[in-house]
C-alpha positions in Angstrom: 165.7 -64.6 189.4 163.1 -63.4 187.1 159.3 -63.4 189.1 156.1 -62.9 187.1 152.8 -62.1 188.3 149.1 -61.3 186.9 147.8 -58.2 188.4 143.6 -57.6 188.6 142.7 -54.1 187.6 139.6 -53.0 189.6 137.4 -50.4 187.6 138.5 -49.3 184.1 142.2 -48.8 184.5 144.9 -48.2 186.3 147.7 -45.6 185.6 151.7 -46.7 185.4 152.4 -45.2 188.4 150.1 -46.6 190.1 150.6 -49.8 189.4 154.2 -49.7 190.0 153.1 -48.5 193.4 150.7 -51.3 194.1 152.7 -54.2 192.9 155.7 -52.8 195.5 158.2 -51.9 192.6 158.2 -48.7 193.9 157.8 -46.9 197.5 156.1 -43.9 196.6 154.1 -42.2 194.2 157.3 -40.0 193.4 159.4 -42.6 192.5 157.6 -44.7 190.5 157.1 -41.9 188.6 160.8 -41.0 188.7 161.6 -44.7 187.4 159.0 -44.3 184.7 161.1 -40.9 183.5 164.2 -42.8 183.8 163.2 -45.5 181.4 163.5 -48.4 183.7 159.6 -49.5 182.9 158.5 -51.0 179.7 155.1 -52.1 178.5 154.4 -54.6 175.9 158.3 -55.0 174.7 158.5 -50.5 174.5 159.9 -48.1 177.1 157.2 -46.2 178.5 157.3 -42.6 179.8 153.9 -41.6 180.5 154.0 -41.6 183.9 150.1 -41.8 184.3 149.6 -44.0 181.0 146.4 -46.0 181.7 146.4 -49.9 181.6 143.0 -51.6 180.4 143.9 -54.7 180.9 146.0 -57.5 178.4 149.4 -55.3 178.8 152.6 -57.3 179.9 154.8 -54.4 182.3 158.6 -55.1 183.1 160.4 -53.3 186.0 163.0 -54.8 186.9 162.9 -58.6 187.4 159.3 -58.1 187.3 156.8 -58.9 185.0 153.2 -58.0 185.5 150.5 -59.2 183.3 147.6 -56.8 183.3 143.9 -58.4 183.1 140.9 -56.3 182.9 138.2 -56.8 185.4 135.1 -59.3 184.7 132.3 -57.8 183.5 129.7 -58.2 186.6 
């Protein structure tokens, strides 16, 4: 079953890998970047294979099942 989730960037971005790490789609640094090379990630619709590609905010990422919609931190 498909799952979907917004994901909160603190700061000015957040890097692929990273995120893949954060959201749990991956158990290490290594292999999200491994999945990343493997073309198992997309972002906005195109595989992605920048492994430390940096997300501002307004992307949608697929891994998966998952689908993470990126927003950008509020302005303080």
């Amino acid at each position: 079953m498909p799952r979907n989730m917004t994901f909160a960037i603190r700061g000015e971005y957040i890097t692929l890998d990273a995120l893949l790490k954060a959201v749990g789609a991956a158990d290490s640094g290594a292999q999200a970047k491994h999945r990343i090379a493997e073309g198992e990630v997309t972002v906005d619709g195109a595989v992605e294979t920048r492994k430390t590609r940096k997300l501002r905010g307004g992307e949608t990422v697929v891994v998966d099942d998952l689908t993470i919609v990126l927003a950008a931190e509020k302005p303080a």
